[in-house]
PABAKE-940287 format. One record per residue (C-alpha): residue number from 1; chain; x, y, z. Coordinates in steps of 0.25 Angstrom, whole numbers, padded with zeros to 4 digits. Example, Ala and Ser with C-alpha at 12.3 -4.5 7.8 and 13.67 -1.06 7.14 Angstrom:
- 1  A  0049  -0018  0031 $
- 2  A  0055  -0004  0029 $
***
This chain:
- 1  A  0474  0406  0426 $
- 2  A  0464  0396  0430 $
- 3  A  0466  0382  0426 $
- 4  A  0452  0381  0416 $
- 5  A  0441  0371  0420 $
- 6  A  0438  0361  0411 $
- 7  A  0425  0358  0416 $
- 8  A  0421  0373  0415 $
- 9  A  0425  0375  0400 $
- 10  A  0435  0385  0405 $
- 11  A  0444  0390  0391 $
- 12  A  0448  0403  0396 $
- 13  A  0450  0414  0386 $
- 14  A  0466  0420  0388 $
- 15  A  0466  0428  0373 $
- 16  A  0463  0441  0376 $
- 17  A  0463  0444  0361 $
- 18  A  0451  0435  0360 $
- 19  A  0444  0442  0374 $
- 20  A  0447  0455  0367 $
- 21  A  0440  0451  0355 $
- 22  A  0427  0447  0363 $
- 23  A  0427  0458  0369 $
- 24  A  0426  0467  0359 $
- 25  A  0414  0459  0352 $
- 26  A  0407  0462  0366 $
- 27  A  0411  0477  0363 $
- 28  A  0422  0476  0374 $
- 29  A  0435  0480  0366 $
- 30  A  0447  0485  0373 $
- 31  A  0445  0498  0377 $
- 32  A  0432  0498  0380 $
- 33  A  0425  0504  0393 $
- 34  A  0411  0503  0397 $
- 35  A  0401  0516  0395 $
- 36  A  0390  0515  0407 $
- 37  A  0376  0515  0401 $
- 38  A  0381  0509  0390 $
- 39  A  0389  0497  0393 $
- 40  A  0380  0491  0403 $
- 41  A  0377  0478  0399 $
- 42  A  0384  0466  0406 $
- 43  A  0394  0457  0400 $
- 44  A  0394  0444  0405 $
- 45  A  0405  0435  0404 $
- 46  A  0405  0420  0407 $
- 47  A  0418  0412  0411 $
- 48  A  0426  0424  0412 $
- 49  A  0439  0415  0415 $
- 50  A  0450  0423  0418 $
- 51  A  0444  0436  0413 $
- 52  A  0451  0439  0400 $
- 53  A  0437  0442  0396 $
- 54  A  0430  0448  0409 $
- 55  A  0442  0457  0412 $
- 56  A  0440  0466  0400 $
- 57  A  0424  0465  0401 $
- 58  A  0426  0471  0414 $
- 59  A  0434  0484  0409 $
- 60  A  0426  0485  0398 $
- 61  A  0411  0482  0401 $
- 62  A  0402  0489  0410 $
- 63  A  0397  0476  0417 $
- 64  A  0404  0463  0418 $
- 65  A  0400  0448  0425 $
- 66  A  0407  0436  0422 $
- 67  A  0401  0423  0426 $
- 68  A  0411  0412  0430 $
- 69  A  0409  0398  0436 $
- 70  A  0423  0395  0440 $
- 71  A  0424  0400  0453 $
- 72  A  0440  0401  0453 $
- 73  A  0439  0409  0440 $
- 74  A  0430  0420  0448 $
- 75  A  0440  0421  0460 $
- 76  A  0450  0423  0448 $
- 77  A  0440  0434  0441 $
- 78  A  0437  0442  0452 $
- 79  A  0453  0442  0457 $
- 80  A  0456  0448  0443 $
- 81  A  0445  0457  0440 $
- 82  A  0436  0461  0453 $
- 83  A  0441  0475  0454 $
- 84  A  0431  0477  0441 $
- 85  A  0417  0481  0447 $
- 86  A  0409  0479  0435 $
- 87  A  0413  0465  0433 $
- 88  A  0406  0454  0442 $
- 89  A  0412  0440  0441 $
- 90  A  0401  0429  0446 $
- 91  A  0404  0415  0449 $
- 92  A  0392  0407  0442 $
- 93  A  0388  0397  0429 $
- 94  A  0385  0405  0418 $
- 95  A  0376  0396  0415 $
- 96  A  0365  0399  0429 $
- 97  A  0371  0412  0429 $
- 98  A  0358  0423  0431 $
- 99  A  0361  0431  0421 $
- 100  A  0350  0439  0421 $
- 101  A  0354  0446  0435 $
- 102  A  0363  0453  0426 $
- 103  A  0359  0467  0425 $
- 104  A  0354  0474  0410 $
- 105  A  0361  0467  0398 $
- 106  A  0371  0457  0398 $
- 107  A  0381  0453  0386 $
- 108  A  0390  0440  0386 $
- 109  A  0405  0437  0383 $
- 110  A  0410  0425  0385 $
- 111  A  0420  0415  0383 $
- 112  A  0410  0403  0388 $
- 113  A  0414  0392  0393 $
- 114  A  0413  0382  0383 $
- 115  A  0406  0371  0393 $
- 116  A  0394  0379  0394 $
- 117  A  0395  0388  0380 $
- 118  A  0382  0382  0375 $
- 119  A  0371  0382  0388 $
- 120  A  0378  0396  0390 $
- 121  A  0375  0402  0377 $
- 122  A  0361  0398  0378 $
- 123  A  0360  0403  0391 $
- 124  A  0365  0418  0385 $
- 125  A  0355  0416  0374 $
- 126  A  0341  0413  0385 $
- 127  A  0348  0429  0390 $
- 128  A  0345  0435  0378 $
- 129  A  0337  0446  0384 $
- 130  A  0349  0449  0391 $
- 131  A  0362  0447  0383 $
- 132  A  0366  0456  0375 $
- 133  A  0376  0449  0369 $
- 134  A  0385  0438  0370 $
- 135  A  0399  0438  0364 $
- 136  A  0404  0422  0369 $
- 137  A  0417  0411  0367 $
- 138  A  0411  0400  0363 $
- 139  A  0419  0385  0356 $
- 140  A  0419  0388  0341 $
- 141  A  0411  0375  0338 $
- 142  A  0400  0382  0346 $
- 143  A  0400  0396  0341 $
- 144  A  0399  0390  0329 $
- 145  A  0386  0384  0333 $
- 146  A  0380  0397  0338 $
- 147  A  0382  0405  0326 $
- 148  A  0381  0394  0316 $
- 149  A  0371  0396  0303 $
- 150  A  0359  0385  0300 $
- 151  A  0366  0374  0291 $
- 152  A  0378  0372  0299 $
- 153  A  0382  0362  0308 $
- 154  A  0384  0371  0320 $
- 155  A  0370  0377  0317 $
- 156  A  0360  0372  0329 $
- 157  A  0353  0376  0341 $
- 158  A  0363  0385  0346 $
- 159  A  0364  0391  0332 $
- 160  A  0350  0395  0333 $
- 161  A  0347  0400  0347 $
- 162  A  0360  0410  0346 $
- 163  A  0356  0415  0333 $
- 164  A  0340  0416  0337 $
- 165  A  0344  0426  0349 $
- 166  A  0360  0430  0346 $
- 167  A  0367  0434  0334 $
- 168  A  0378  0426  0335 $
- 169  A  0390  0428  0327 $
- 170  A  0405  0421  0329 $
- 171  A  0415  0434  0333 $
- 172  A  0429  0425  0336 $
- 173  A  0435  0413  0336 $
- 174  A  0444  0409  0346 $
- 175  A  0458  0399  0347 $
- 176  A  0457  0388  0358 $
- 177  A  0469  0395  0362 $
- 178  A  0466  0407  0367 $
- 179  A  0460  0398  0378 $
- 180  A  0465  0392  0390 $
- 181  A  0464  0382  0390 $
- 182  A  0462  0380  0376 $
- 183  A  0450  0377  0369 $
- 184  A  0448  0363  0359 $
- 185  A  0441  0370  0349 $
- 186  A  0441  0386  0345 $
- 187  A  0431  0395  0353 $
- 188  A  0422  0408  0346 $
- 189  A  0417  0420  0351 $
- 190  A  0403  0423  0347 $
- 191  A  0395  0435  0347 $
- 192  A  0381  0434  0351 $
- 193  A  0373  0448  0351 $
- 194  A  0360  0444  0357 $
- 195  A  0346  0449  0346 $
- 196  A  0336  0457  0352 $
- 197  A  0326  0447  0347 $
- 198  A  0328  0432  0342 $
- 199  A  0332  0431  0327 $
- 200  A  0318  0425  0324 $
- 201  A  0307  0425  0332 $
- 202  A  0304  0411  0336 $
- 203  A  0294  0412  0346 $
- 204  A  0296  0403  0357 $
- 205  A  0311  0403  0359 $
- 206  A  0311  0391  0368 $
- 207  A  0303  0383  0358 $
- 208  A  0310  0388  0346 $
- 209  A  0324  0382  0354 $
- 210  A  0318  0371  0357 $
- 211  A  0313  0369  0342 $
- 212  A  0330  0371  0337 $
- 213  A  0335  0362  0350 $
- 214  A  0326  0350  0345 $
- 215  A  0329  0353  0330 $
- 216  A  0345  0353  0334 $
- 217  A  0344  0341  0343 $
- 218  A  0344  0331  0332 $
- 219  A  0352  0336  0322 $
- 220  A  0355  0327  0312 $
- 221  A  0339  0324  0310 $
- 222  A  0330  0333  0302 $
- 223  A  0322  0342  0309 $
- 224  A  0311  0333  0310 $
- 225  A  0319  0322  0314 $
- 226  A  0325  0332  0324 $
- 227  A  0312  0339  0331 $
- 228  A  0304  0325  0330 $
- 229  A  0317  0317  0339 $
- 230  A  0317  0330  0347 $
- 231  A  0303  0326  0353 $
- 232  A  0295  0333  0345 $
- 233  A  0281  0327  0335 $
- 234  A  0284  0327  0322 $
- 235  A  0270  0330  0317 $
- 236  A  0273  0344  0324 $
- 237  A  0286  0345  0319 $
- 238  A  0282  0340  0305 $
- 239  A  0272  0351  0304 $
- 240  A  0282  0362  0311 $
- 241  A  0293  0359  0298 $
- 242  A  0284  0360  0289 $
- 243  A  0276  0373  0294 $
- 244  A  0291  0380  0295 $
- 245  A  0296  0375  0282 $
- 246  A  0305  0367  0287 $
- 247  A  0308  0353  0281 $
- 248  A  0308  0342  0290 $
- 249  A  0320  0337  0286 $
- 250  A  0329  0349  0288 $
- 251  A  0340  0348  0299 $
- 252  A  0339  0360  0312 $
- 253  A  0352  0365  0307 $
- 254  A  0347  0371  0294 $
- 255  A  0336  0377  0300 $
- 256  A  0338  0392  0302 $
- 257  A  0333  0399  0315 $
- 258  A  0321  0403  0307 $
- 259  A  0316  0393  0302 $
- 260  A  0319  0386  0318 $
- 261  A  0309  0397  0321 $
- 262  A  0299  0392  0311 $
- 263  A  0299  0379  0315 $
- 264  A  0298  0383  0330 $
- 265  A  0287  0391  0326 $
- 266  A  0280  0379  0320 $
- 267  A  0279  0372  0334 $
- 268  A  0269  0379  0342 $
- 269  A  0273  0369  0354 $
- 270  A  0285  0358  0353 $
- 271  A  0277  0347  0350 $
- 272  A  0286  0334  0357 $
- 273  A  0283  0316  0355 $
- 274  A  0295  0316  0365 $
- 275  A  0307  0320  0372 $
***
C-alpha cells in the first residue's frame, strides 16, 4: 500500500466490513449483479484509494468512474482493476471535474477526502438535477453539522442547504481505526437521497443562500445584529423580521428552514450599507 498524502486528506478505508456496509445503503450488497435497463445509472466515486470500495462497485454496478487526483494511486487502480470495462478510472480534482459529461443519472459513494469534504458536498448539492443520491464518509463533527436539527450547536448553513434539497439522515459511525492512517476524530457515513423538489419553495435559491450565509456569519449576534454586520440596511432588515414574524433578537440557529424562507421571502433585493 501507498504511503498516504498528508496534504491530500488521504485516510484510506481498509475495513471491508465497513465498505460492505456502504454498499449495501447504496443498494450494492454482496451478491448483487446489475440488470441492464434497470441499473443504469452511474456511481460515482471520489478518492477511490486503493479500491476497497471501487472493486466491488465494479462487480456489482452497471457503470462505474472514480475520479482520483493522485496520479500514483490511478497507475495502482488501473494495474488492479483495468480488465473491468464498465469501470473508468480518470486522473482529476473532483472538485473541476465536469460532471455533467456523465451520461443519464449519477449516484455518489464516497469516502471524501476530508480536506475538501465541505466545497465538495456543495458542489454535489448545485448537481441536483443530476444526482440521484449521495451515500458519503464524512468526519463525525461534520456529519453532524449536516444532519443537525435548528437549536443545536452543529445547526447552520450546511444544516439548511442539505436538508432544503436532500434528506439527509446519519447510516454509520465509524472507528479512526478502520483507517490508514488513522483518523484524530471518529468518521460517519451519511445518506443523502436527493428531493425531487426543495423541501420549501424559497424562490431564489441563490438569494435564499445568501440570506442563511449572512444570517450564519455572525453567529453569536442576533439576527439583526448578524444581517445588519453582514452589509446589509437595517431599515430593510428591520421591516423584513417583522413582516416574517421573526423577532429581531433571535439568533440564525433557531430558525427553521422555513421560517429562513419567510425571511428571504421578505427581501425583494438584498439591500447592502457595505461590504
Amino acid at each position: 500500500m501507498g504511503r498516504p498524502k498528508k496534504s491530500l486528506g488521504q485516510h484510506f478505508l481498509v475495513n471491508r466490513g465497513v465498505a460492505e456496509k456502504i454498499l449495501s445503503l447504496v443498494g450494492l450488497p454482496k451478491g448483487h449483479t446489475p440488470t441492464p435497463g434497470q441499473d443504469d445509472e452511474t456511481f460515482v466515486e471520489v478518492g477511490p484509494g486503493h479500491g476497497i470500495l471501487t472493486k466491488p462497485l465494479a462487480e456489482r454496478a452497471q457503470h462505474v468512474l472514480a475520479i482520483e487526483i493522485d496520479a500514483s494511486l490511478v497507475t495502482t487502480l488501473n494495474d488492479r482493476l483495468g480488465t473491468h470495462t464498465n469501470l473508468e478510472i480518470v486522473h482529476a480534482d473532483a472538485l473541476s471535474f465536469d460532471y455533467e459529461r456523465i451520461p443519464g443519472k449519477i449516484a455518489i459513494v464516497s469516502n471524501l477526502p476530508y480536506n475538501i469534504a465541505t466545497p465538495l458536498l456543495f458542489r454535489f448539492l448545485a448537481l441536483r438535477r443530476k444526482v440521484t443520491r449521495l451515500t458519503l464518509m464524512f468526519q463525525k463533527e461534520l456529519a453532524h453539522r449536516i444532519t443537525a436539527s435548528p437549536g443545536t450547536k452543529s445547526y447552520g448553513q450546511l444544516s439548511i442547504a442539505a436538508q432544503l434539497f436532500t434528506e439527509a439522515t446519519m447510516a454509520l459511525t465509524v472507528p479512526p481505526s478502520c483507517f490508514v492512517p488513522p483518523p484524530a476524530v471518529e468518521s460517519a457515513v451519511i445518506s443523502l437521497q436527493v428531493r425531487s423538489e426543495p423541501k420549501i419553495a424559497v424562490g431564489d435559491e441563490s438569494h435564499f443562500l445568501d440570506i442563511v450565509r449572512r444570517a450564519f456569519a455572525y453567529r453569536r449576534k442576533t439576527l439583526l445584529g448578524a444581517l445588519c454586520q453582514g452589509g446589509m440596511d437595517k431599515p430593510a432588515v428591520m421591516n423584513a423580521l417583522s413582516t416574517s414574524q421573526i423577532v429581531p433578537s433571535r439568533r440564525a440557529e433557531t430558525l427553521t428552514i422555513e421560517e429562513f424562507a419567510a425571511l428571504a421571502s421578505a427581501f425583494p433585493t438584498v439591500p447592502r450599507t457595505h461590504e
